[in-house]
N, C-alpha and C positions, 0 to 999 in steps of 0.2 A: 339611445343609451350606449348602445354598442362602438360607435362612430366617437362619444365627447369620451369612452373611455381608451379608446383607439389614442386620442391625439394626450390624454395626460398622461399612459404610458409612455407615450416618444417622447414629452416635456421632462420626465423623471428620466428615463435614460438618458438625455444630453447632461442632463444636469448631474447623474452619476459618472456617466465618461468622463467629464471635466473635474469631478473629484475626483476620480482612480488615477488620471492622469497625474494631477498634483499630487498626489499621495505619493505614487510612485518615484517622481522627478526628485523630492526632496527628500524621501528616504528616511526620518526622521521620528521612529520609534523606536520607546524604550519599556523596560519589561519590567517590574517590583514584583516583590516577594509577595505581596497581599492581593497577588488578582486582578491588580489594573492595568490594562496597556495605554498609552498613550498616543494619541494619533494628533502629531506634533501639527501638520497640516490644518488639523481645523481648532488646534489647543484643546483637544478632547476628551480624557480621562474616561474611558468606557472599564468599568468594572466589571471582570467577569468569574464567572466559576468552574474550572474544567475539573473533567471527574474521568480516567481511563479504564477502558473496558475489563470488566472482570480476567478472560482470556488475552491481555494485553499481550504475553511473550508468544504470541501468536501471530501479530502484526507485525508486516515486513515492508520494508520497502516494495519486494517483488509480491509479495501478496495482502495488497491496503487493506485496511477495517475501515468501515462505515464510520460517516459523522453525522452528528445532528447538532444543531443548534436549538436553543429553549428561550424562547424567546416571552417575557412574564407580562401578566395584567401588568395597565397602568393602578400605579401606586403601593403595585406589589413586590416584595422584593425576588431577585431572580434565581432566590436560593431554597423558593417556597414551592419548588417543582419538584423533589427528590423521588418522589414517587416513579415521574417519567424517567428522571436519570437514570434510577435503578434499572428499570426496563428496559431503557438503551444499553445498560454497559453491562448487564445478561446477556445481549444477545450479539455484543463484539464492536458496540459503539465506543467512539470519543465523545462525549458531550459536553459541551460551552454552552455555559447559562451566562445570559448576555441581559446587561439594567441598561437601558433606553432611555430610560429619564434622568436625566441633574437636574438637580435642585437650580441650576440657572438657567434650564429651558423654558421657552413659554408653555403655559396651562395647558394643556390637550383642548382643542377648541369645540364647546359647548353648541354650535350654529349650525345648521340645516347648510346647503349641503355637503354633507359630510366628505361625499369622495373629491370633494375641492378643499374645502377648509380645514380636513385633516392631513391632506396630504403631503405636507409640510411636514408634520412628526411624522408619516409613516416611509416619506423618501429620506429624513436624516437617520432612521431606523437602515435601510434599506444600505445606505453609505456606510452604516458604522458594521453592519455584516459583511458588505463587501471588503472593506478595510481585514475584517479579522482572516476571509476568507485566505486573505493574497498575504498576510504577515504569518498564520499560522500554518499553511499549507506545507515551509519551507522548517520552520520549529517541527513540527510534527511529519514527518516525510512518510511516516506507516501507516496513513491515515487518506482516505481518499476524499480529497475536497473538492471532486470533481462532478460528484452528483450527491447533492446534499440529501437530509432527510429536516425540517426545519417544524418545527412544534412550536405555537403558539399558544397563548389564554387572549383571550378577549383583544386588544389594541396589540398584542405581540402577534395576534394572529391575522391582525391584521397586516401589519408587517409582512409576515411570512407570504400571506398571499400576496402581496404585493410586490415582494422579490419573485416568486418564482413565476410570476407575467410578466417580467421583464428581464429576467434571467432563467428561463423555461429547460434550456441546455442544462445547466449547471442542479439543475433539483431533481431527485425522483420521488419522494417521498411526502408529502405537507399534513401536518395532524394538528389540528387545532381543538379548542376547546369553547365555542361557544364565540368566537368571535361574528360580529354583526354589520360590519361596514363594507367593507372590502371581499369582493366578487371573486369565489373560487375559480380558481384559473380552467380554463377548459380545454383543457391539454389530455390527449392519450398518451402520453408519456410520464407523468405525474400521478403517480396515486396519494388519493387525500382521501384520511377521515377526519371527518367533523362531529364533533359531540356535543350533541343541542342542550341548552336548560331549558328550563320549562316556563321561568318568568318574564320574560323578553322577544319578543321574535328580532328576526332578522331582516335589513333594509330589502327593498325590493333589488331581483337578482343576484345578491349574495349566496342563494342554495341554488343547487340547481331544480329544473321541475320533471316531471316523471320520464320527457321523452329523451331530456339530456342525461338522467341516471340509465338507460338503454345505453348511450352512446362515450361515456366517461368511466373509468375507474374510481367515482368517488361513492363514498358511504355516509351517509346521510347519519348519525341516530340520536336521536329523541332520550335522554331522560329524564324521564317523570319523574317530579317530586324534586329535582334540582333549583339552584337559584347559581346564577350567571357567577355570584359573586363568592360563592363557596367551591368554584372551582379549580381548586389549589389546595398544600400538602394540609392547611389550618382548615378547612375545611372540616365536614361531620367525616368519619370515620366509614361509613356504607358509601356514600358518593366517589372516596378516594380509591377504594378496594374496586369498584363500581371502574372508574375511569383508568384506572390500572388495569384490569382485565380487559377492558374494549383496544387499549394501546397493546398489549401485547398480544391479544387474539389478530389482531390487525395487520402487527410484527413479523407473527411467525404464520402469517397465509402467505 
């Protein structure tokens, strides 16, 4: 397991190099009013939502504010996280809520095995973070895009883990919510919490097991009485209050 995840991390890394490289070479982003940047290189329209931290006039050049990126269920939209924004831009985040899907992607693929067959959505997720990382670093100069903090739900979380195993430097932080495919990185330098529902488990290797929770920073928790698909802002009102406190107990340790 270890070994075929070994070679599809260095399959997505060449295959990210060679986008950032063209990214770069041609230069060719533009900015609208309503939220969407363009990433002219792959003709990409990535919509997003940025929200500045409460203590904004705080952030300098010489002394950065933290970022995160929010990355949403499939099929959800990426403006149904405000819960976590808020919690980010409490405590001195920038946060970019980032929509992964268009309407002209193919389907997210329904087929066993997952960490092959989806990894197509989850490295064009991975290019279109790296893309904002390197456009918005230079728009936003108070803001440290040098060690991310990156929040997922379910396929965004997968995303997230899947960038910061292939760009482990560049993340300290990964909070997910229930995502199921994609193998938390096992990194001592990353801290991640993951917030289980109760109706689904998780592919095999995805969490980790008792001797790797010894050996990582990550936080496992379980709650009961949730469902995978109610975790987001439409969700019941106790579950959101619920994953709003484990994200910001989480936060401020």
């Amino acid at each position: 397991m270890q070994k075929t995840l070994k070679k599809l991390f260095m399959l997505s890394a060449l295959a990210l190099s060679t986008s950032v490289i063209s990214t770069s070479v041609i230069g060719a982003t533009s900015y609208a009013n309503d939220g969407v940047i363009t990433d002219e290189s792959r003709n990409r329209t990535i919509p997003i939502n940025i929200t500045l931290p409460s203590n904004n006039a705080k952030c300098t050049e010489q002394v950065k504010c933290p970022v995160a990126f929010i990355n949403a269920g499939y099929g959800i939209s990426h403006n149904e996280y405000t819960f976590a924004s808020h919690a980010f831009n409490q405590r001195g985040y920038l946060t970019i809520a980032v929509a992964h899907e268009l309407k002209t992607d193919p389907d997210l693929n329904r087929e066993q095995p997952y960490l092959t067959t989806r990894m197509e959505n989850w490295h064009r997720g991975v290019v279109t973070l790296k893309f904002l990382v390197n456009e918005l670093s230079s728009k936003y100069p108070a803001y440290d895009f040098t060690k991310l903090t990156l929040f997922g739900h379910s396929n965004g979380g997968d995303i997230s883990a899947l960038y910061g195993s292939i760009y482990p430097n560049e993340v300290s932080t990964i909070i997910t919510l229930d995502h199921r495919r994609m193998l938390i990185p096992r990194n001592k330098n990353i801290r991640v919490l993951t917030l289980r529902g109760s109706d689904y488990p998780a592919d095999a290797n995805v969490l980790l097991n008792d001797s790797e929770l010894d050996k990582f920073p990550v936080t496992q928790t379980l709650i009961e009485k949730s469902r995978h698909n109610d975790m987001y802002d439409s969700g019941p009102k106790w579950l959101v209050d619920r994953m709003s406190k484990e994200v910001e107990g989480f936060l401020d340790n």
